[in-house]
GULO-224721 format. One record per residue (C-alpha): x, y, z. Coordinates in steps of 0.001 Angstrom, whole numbers, plus 500000, padded with zeros to 6 digits. Example, Ala and Ser with C-alpha at 12.3 -4.5 7.8 and 13.67 -1.06 7.14 Angstrom:
2
512300495500507800 513670498940507140 
//
This chain:
808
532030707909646573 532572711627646870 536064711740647951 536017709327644574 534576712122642454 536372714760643996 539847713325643597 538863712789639568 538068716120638967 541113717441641074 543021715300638328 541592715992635589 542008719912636654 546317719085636740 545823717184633179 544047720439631776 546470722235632979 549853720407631929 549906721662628676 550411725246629770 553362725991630652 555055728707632690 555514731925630971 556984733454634135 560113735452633353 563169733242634617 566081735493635588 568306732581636227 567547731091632720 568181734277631131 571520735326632877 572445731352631948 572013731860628342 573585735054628254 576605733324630103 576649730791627349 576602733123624488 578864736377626085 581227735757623714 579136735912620566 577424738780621976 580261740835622348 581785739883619015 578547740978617679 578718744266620022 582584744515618524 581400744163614595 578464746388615190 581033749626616874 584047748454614111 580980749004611234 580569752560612954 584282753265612456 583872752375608936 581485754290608646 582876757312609935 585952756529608059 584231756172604148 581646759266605074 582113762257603187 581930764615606406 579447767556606213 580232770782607731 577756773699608697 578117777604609232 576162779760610733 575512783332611592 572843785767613091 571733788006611013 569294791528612011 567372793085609685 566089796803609519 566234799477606874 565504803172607818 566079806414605386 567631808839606756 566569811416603917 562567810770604890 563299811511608371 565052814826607362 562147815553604705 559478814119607109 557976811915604521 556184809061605357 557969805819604119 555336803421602871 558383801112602548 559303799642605585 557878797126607058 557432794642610712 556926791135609157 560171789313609526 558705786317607433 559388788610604383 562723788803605111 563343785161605405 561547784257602312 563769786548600419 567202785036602128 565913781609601418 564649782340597504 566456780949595155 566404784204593352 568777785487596161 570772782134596528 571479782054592762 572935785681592656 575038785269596402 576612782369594235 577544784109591288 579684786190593687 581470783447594748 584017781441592683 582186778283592175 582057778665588206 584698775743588128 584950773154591032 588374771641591403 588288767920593115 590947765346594487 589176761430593944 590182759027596279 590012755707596327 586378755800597848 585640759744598833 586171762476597190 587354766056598291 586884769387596577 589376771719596566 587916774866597642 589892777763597428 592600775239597659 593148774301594382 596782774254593021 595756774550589497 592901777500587970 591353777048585050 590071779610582443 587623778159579989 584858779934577115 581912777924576503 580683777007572556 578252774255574093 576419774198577364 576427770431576842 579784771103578095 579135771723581583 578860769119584359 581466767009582740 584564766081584085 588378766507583101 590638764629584186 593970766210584780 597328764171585096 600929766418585422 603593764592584094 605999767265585393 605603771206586204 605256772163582331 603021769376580646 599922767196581804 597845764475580343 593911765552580114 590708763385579848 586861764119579408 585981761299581554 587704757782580010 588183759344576748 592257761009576230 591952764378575029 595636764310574985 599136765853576368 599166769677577009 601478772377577707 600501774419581101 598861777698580318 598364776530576371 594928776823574781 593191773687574698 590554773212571482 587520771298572401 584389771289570283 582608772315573236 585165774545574862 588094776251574947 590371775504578065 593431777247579744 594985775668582459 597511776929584824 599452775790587651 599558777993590677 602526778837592805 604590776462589816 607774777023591912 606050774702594571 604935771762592424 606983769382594310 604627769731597151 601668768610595150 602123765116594745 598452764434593943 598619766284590814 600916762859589346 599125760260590298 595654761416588304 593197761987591031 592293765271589961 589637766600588194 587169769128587211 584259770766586371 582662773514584666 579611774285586575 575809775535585549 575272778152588116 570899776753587772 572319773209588172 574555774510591083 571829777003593060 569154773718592523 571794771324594155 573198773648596702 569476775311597847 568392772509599739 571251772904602078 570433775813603061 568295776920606127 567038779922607432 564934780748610178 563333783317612174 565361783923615714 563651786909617372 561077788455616034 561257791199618081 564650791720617690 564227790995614060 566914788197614149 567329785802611561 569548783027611676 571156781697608150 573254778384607995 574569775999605264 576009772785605050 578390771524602875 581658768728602578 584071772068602607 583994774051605835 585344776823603803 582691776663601159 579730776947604021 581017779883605555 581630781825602108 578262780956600896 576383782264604618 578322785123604487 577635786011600761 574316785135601194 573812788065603873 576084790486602042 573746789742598840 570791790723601193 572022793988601577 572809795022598322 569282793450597079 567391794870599734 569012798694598533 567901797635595025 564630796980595401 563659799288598084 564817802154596079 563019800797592867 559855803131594483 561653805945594423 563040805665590803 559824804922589924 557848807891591454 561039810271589753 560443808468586303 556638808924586322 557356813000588100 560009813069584775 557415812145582753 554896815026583867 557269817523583924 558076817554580299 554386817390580131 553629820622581690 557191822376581012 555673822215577321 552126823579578586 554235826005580654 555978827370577413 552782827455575407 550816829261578063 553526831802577720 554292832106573933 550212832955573943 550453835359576206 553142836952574843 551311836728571560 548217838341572504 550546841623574454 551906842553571054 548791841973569386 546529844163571843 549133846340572939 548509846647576795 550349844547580121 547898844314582186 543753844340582541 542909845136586618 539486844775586434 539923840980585786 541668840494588917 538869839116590935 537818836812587965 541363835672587973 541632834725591980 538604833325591832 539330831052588579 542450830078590147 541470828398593004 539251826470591036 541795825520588814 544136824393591382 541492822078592363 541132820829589590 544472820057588757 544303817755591886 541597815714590906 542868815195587627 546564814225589367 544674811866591624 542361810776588452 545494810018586160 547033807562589217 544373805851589967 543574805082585921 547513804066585527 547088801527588141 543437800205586809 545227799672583287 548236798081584922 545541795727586838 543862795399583224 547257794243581566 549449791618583863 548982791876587860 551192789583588420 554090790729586840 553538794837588969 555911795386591820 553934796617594742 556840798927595662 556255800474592075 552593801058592800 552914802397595848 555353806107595798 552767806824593217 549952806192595416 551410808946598092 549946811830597725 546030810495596660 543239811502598442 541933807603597872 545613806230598366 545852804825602220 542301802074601697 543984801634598240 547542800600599362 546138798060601447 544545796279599005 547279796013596787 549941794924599866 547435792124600661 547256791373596944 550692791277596510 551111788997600106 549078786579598589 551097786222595393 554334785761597105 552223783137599422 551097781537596169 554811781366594769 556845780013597823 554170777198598235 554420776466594630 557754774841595529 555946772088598152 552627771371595761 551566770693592462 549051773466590841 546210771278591338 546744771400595014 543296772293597076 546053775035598933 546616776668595338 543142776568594449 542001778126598053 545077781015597685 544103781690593344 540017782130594650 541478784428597276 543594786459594702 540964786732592636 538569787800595066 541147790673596104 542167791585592815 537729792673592004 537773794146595232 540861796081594198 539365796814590792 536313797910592328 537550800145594572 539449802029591981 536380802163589958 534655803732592962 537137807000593663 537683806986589799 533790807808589766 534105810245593139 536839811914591476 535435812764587985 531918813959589669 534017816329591868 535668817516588622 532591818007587097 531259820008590488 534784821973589781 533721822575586146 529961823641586418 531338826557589060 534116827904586502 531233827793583935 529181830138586746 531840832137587166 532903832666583767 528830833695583593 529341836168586146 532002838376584114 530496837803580599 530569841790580967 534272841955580852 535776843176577709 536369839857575612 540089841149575269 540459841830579159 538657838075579658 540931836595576590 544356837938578786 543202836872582235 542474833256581072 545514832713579463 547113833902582641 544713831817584518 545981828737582550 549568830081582559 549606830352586776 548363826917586661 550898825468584543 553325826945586403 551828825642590046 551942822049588448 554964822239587252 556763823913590511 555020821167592433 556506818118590525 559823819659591026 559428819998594544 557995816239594413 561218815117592560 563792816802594734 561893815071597665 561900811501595549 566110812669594665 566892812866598320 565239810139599370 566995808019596520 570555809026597725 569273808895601353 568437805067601393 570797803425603831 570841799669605081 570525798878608184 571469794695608071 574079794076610780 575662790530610297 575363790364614376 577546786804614810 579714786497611687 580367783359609870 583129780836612034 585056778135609570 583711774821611262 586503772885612657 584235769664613608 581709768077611348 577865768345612224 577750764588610441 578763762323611047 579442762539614537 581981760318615517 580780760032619403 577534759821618306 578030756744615992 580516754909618284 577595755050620755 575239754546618308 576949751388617188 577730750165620891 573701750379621593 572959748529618046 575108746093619013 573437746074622636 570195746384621071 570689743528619093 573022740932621250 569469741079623696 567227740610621186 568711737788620088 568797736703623341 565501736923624102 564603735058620888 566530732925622322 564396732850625201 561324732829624136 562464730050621715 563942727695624029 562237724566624542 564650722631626361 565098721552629768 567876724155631241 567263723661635168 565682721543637819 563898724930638211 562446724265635039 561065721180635983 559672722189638967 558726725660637274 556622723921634464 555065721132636922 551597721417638043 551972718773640672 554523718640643391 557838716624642114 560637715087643760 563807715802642262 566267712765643418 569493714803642705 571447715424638966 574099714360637587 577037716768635655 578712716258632641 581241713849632747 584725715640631594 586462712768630712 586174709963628247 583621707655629530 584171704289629253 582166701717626833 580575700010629806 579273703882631057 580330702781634592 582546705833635824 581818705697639442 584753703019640363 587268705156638068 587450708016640133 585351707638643315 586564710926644605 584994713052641610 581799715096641009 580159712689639446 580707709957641947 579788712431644704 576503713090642855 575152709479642502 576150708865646224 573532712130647226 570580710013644700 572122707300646577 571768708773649888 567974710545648789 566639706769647683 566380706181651567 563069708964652003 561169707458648926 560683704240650247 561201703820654130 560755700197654443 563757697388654789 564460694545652517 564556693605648825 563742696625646367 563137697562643151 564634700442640745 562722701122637646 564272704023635600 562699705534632243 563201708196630245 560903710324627306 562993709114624551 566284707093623540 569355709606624617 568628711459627790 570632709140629710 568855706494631502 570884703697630810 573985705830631993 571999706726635269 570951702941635934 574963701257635588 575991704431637801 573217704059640434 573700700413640396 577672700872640428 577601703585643695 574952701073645721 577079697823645220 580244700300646397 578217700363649693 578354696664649958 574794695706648515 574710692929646046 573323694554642751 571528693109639436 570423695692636337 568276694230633902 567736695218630557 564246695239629381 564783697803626598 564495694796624100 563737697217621399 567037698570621493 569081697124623789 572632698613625251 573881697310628477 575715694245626415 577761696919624452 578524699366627360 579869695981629278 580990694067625795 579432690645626208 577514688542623868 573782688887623546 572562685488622743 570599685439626101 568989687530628348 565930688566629575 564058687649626263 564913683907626379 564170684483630281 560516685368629864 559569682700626931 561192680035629837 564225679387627227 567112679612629740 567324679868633557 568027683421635531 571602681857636761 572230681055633095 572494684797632001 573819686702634547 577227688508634139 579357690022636282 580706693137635884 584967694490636747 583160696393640339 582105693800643040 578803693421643693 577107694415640282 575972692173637986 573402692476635111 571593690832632801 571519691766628687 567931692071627023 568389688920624448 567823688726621569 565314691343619853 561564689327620361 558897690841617725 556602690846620648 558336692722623357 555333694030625295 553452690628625443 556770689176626879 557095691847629824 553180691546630646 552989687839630657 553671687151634451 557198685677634187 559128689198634848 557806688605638331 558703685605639030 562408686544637590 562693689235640183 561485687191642736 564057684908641938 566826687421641622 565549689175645221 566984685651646416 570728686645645906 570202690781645274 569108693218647345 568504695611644791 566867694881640981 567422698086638791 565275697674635800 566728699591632973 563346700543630974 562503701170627472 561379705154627013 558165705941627768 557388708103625600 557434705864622398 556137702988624328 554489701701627101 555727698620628593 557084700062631561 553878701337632712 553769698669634995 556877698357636281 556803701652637125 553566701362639427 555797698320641082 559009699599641449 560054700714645197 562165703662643360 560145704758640048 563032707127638494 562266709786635505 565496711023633778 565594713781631542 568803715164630124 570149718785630712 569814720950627330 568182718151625208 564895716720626790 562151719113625850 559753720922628125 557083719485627317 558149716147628405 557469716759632189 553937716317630766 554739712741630941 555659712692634467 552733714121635439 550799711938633410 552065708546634976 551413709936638296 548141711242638127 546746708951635535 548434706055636983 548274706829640596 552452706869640713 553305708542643645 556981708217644735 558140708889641087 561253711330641258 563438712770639097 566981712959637720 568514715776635467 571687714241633983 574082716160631745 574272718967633887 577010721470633087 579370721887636393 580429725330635532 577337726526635349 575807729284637983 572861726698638551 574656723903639648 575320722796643107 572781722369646126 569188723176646413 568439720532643713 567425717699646725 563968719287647227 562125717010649669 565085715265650497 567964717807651115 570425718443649359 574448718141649705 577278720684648287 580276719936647252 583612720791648443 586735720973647100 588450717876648000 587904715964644602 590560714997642644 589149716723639404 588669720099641302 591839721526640690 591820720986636780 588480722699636673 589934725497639289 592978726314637653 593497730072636166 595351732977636584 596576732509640053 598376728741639055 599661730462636095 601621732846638163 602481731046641663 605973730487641877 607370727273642382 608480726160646013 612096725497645856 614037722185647263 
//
C-alpha cells in the first residue's frame, strides 16, 4: 500500500513538473540557428557597414585646430620704477573666461574675412569656399533684412553672370558692374579672370552667397569653440575650434589668441590712463591754486614793500608740516568719496582696473582693494553663469545676495576711513588753530606774508607730487608689454575629427554584430519548436527512449510515401533499418507483435514513419499488415491509390471479412488495410472489442500489425492501443512539432503506466551539425558511411568542380 502511495506521488511530482521546461542555455541549438540564418546575418552585417559608408560619404566633415597658448603679462616700466603692479594676477580661470567670451570671439572675427561667405551646393553637401573663393564680392548695406540671404550666382562666360536672391531672378550682370537692390548694393568680381576656364563650377549654378551678421555669425560659431585650462602652473591654456573648413578653424584659433593680446594691452593699461586722467585733472586744479598763491604774494610785496619777514620762520616750518598733512588726508579723503559716489551711481557698470591705480597710494587702500576685486569676481561669476540659467535660478539668487552683501560691506568700509580720515583732519586743524594762537604776537603784516607762503609751498608740494605721480603713471603706460606666447601654433587639419571613417566602419561592423545576435537570440528565446533529439530529452522529466530519426527525404516522394524499396542504399533507408534494428531491445520476446505509432497532431509524419517501418521489416522477409485506424482522416488509401469503400470501419461493425479488405502493396511482404469509410462514431468502433479479434486474426498470416493511429493530441482512441502495442511509437517532426508536446509523452507513460513508449524525430535535416549517431540512446546508435548512392550528390563541391577528367 505504501510502495502504492509512494509511486503516486513520485508521479504526480514528474506531472508538476512537465510544464517547465528547460531554460538551460543550448550551445548546439544556438550555433544551429546561427548556421541556418549566416547568410541573413551577414547581409544584415553588410547593410549595416554599407549604411556607415553612406554615411561617411553624405557627412559634412568637421575639422578642428588647436594650439597651446601661455599667458603672463609683466611691465617692464614698474620693475624699473619699483612700483607695485596691482594688475597682475595668478588665476588662470580669468584668462579663459576672457578667450571664451563672446566679447573676445566677436572682435577675433571681425579680423577675419568672414563678412561674406562664398559656398559651392552640391547635390546633397555643401562646401564653403574659404579663402578659396574665385569670385569677391563688395556690397553696402540699405537694409539689415538683407543679410543671411542667399545669391545665387550663375557665369554664363568670364564677363556676364545670371544672379538670384534665392528662386527669385534678379537678372543678367556684367562682372564688376554695380548691382541695385532695394536692400543692397552689390559688386561682384571674378578673381584671377584669366583662369576662368578652370572654374567649371561657376557654370553650372552651384554657387552662392551670403552677406553675414557678424552677432548672427559669433552666436553660431561660439559654440564651437573650446577652451580649457592645461597647466595651471605653467599657465597653459589650450584653445581649439571646429569647423567644415580646416582653413577656417585654424584662422579663427589663431585670431582668437592674437585678439587676446591686443585686448589684454587694452584693458590692462585702461588703469594707467585712468590714474593720468584723474592726476590731469588735479593738476590743473592746483597749477591754478599754484598761480593764485603767487599773484597774492606778489600782490602783498608791492603793497608792503619788504621780501622777506624772518621772525615768521618758525611759524612757517611749523605750519608746513601740518599742512602737508593735511593735504594727504584730504588726497586720501577725495579717493575714497569718488569711489563711494561711483558705488552710489552704477556698480556694475565700474571697471575694477579703473578703481584700483587710484586706490595706490591710500593709507585705507590695500583692505579696500580687496573688497572691490571680490566684488568685481562675483559679477563676472554672475555674468558667465547667466549664459547656463535663467535669472530666477536659486545659483543667481545665491551669487545677487552675495553681491549685495559685499557691495554694504564695501560701502561700509569706505564710510569707516572716510570718518577716520576727516577726524584726523580735524586733529590737523585744531593744532594749526594752536599754533596760529601761539604767534598772534607777530606783526599781522609779517603773519599775512608767511601764510600766503605757507599756502604757496603747499601748492607747490601738491602740485610737484602729481607730476612726479604722472611721469610714474606715463612710463608705466608706454612700459606695458605682453607676455602671451602662442607656445604650439595653429596646424591646418588634414583629417577630420568627425566623422571618423575607422571609427564608423567599426562602428557599423559591431551594429551589425550587435544586432545579427540579438536577433538571434530572439530567435532563441522564441523558438518553440522541436530542433533536436537533445531537445526532447533536454525538456523530458522522465527517462525516454529515442528509437532513431529519420532525415529529410531529398527527393520527390512518392504518393504511396513508401521510399525505402526506391533506393535501399540511401540515408533514409539506412535510418529505418537502425529503428528497425533498435525495435529488437523494446520488446525481447519472440512471436507475433504489435506496432502502434501516434503522433501530437495531423503532419508530423506518422503515417510516413508507419509505410516506411512496415516497408524496411517486410524487406527482412517478415510478412507485414498496416492498418489504418485514423478514420477521422484517413490517408494510407491515397498514399497507395486504392478505393476506400472498405476497411477497417466496415471491419469493426462485422460488415465485411479481414481477407475481404486487405491490399497488397508493389514491395513483397506488405500489405495494409484502408480505414473505410468515415463512421460518425469512430471511438465507440475501436473500443468495442472487435479490433482484437481483427488482429488476432491478422497475427494468423502476419508477423507484424503496425497500427497507424489517429493523433493523440486531438483525440484519444489510441490510448489503448498504445498500452497494447509490443512497440508503442511517438513521432514528432523536426522544426514543426512544438515543445510542449513531449508533455504528452510523458503523460501517456506516467498517467497510463506506458513504459516501452519510444520515440522518433522525422524530418531531420542531413546537413545539419546534429545529425548522425548518438541519437540511439538506450539502444546504440549506428553512423553512417559513405557508401550510399545519394552521398556523392550531397558531397559534391569545390574539389568535383575542379578534378580533371581521367582520360581513355
Amino acid at each position: 500500500m505504501q510502495e502504492g502511495n509512494s509511486e503516486n506521488i513520485k508521479k504526480q511530482e514528474i506531472l508538476n513538473k512537465r510544464s517547465n521546461f528547460n531554460t538551460e542555455f543550448d550551445p548546439h541549438l544556438f550555433f544551429q540557428l546561427f548556421k541556418q540564418n549566416k547568410w541573413w546575418f551577414c547581409l544584415i552585417i553588410i547593410l549595416c557597414i554599407s549604411a556607415s559608408f553612406i554615411y561617411l560619404r553624405y557627412t559634412a566633415p568637421v575639422y578642428e585646430s588647436s594650439l597651446v597658448f601661455q599667458v603672463g603679462s609683466i611691465n617692464t616700466a614698474n620693475k624699473v620704477l619699483d612700483v607695485n603692479d596691482i594688475q597682475e594676477r595668478d588665476d588662470l580661470a580669468k584668462d579663459v573666461e576672457i578667450l571664451k567670451s563672446k566679447l573676445l570671439f566677436k572682435r577675433a572675427l571681425s579680423k577675419i574675412s568672414l563678412d561674406v561667405s562664398y559656398y559651392n551646393q552640391g547635390d546633397i553637401l555643401t562646401f564653403e569656399l574659404y579663402k578659396s573663393t574665385p569670385i569677391k564680392v563688395e556690397y553696402e548695406i540699405r537694409d539689415s533684412t538683407i543679410l543671411g540671404q542667399p545669391f545665387f550666382i550663375e557665369f554664363k562666360d568670364s564677363n556676364s553672370f545670371v544672379l538670384k536672391e534665392g528662386t527669385n531672378l534678379l537678372g543678367e550682370y556684367k562682372v564688376n558692374s554695380e548691382i541695385n537692390h532695394p536692400k543692397v548694393t552689390l559688386i561682384v568680381k571674378l578673381l584671377r579672370k584669366e583662369e576662368f576656364s578652370q572654374y567649371e563650377n561657376l557654370t553650372d549654378g552651384t554657387m552662392f552667397f551670403t552677406i553675414n551678421d557678424l552677432e548672427t555669425l559669433t552666436n553660431t560659431y561660439i559654440p564651437n569653440l573650446t577652451v580649457y585650462p592645461i597647466n595651471n602652473s605653467a599657465q597653459t591654456i589650450s584653445i581649439s575650434f571646429k569647423d567644415n573648413n580646416a582653413t577656417k578653424t585654424t584662422d579663427i584659433v589663431t585670431a582668437i589668441a592674437n585678439e587676446y593680446v591686443l585686448y589684454d594691452i587694452e584693458e590692462r593699461s585702461k588703469s594707467s590712463k585712468k590714474a593720468l586722467q584723474f592726476i590731469d585733472d588735479q593738476l590743473d586744479t592746483y597749477y591754478n591754486k599754484v598761480k593764485s598763491s603767487e599773484n597774492k604774494i606778489q600782490e602783498f610785496q608791492e603793497g608792503n614793500s619788504f621780501t622777506t619777514i624772518d621772525r615768521s620762520s618758525l611759524y612757517f616750518d611749523r605750519s608746513n608740516k601740518l599742512e602737508n598733512e593735511l593735504i594727504d588726508f584730504d588726497l586720501q579723503k577725495t579717493v575714497l568719496t569718488e569711489i563711494k559716489s561711483s558705488l552710489a551711481n552704477d556698480f556694475n557698470s565700474i571697471d575694477v582696473y579703473q578703481l584700483l591705480p587710484i586706490l595706490a597710494g591710500t593709507e585705507y587702500a590695500s583692505g579696500i582693494m580687496e573688497l572691490i576685486t571680490t566684488l568685481k569676481e562675483l559679477l563676472i561669476k554672475k555674468e558667465n553663469i547667466q549664459y547656463e540659467v535663467t535669472k530666477n535660478s536659486e545659483i543667481i539668487k545665491s551669487l545677487n545676495y552675495k553681491i549685495e552683501v559685499q557691495k554694504k560691506v564695501l560701502q561700509e568700509s569706505i564710510n569707516s576711513s572716510i570718518t577716520k580720515l576727516t577726524a584726523k583732519r580735524n586733529q590737523i586743524l585744531s593744532k594749526i588753530s594752536e599754533l596760529e594762537n601761539k604767534f598772534l604776537s607777530v606783526p599781522a603784516k609779517e603773519l599775512e606774508f608767511a601764510r600766503l607762503q605757507r599756502v604757496l609751498s603747499i601748492d607747490e608740494k601738491f602740485f610737484t607730487l602729481l607730476m612726479e605721480k604722472r611721469t610714474e603713471y606715463s612710463i608705466s603706460d608706454a612700459g606695458f608689454v605682453s607676455q602671451h606666447t602662442i607656445l604650439d601654433k595653429a596646424i591646418l587639419p588634414s583629417n577630420p575629427v568627425y566623422p571618423n571613417k575607422k571609427y564608423f566602419i567599426l562602428f557599423g561592423l559591431m551594429v551589425g554584430i550587435a544586432i545579427s545576435l540579438a536577433l538571434l537570440l530572439i530567435k532563441f528565446i522564441s523558438k518553440t519548436t522541436i530542433s533536436s533529439i537533445d531537445d526532447i530529452v533536454r525538456n523530458s522529466h522522465i527517462s525516454l527512449s529515442v528509437l532513431g530519426i529519420v532525415p529529410t527525404y531529398k527527393h520527390d516522394i512518392p504518393v504511396s510515401q513508401l521510399i525505402v524499396n526506391r533506393n535501399p542504399k540511401s540515408i533514409i533507408a539506412e535510418a529505418f533499418r537502425v529503428i528497425r534494428s533498435n525495435l529488437q531491445f523494446i520488446s525481447k520476446f519472440s512471436g507475433k507483435k504489435i506496432l502502434a505509432v501516434t503522433s501530437t497532431i495531423s503532419g508530423e509524419g506518422k503515417t510516413f514513419c508507419a509505410i516506411n517501418i512496415g516497408g524496411i521489416v517486410a524487406y527482412s522477409g517478415k510478412k507485414v499488415v498496416i492498418i489504418d485506424l485514423d478514420m477521422r482522416k484517413p490517408k494510407i488509401h491515397l498514399g497507395f491509390g486504392v478505393e476506400n469503400n472498405v476497411g477497417m470501419s466496415t471491419l469493426l461493425i462485422n460488415k465485411n471479412k479481414v481477407e475481404d479488405c486487405i491490399h497488397h502493396s508493389e514491395l513483397e511482404g506488405l500489405d495494409f488495410i484502408t480505414s473505410g469509410p468515415i463512421p460518425p462514431n469512430p471511438s465507440e468502433l475501436i473500443i468495442n472489442g472487435e479490433l482484437d479479434k481483427i488482429i488476432a486474426e491478422l497475427h494468423k498470416v502476419y508477423d507484424l500489425v503496425i497500427i497507424d493511429n489517429p493523433p493523440i493530441g486531438l483525440v484519444s482512441d489510441s490510448m489503448e492501443l498504445l498500452k497494447k502495442a509490443d512497440y508503442p511509437i511517438y513521432v514528432f517532426k523536426n522544426e514543426y512539432s512544438k515543445k510542449y508536446f513531449i508533455n504528452n509523452v510523458e503523460r501517456l507513460m506516467v498517467e497510463n503506466n506506458i513504459q516501452k513508449l519510444s520515440v522518433i524525430l522525422n524530418g531531420v535535416d542531413s546537413n545539419s551539425s546534429g545529425y548522425g549517431g548518438g541519437y540511439g540512446i538506450g539502444y546504440g546508435g549506428y553512423g553512417y558511411g559513405g557508401y550510399y548512392e545519394d552521398e556523392p550528390e550531397k558531397r559534391k563541391g569545390f574539389k568535383n568542380i575542379f578534378k580533371r577528367k581521367k582520360k581513355g
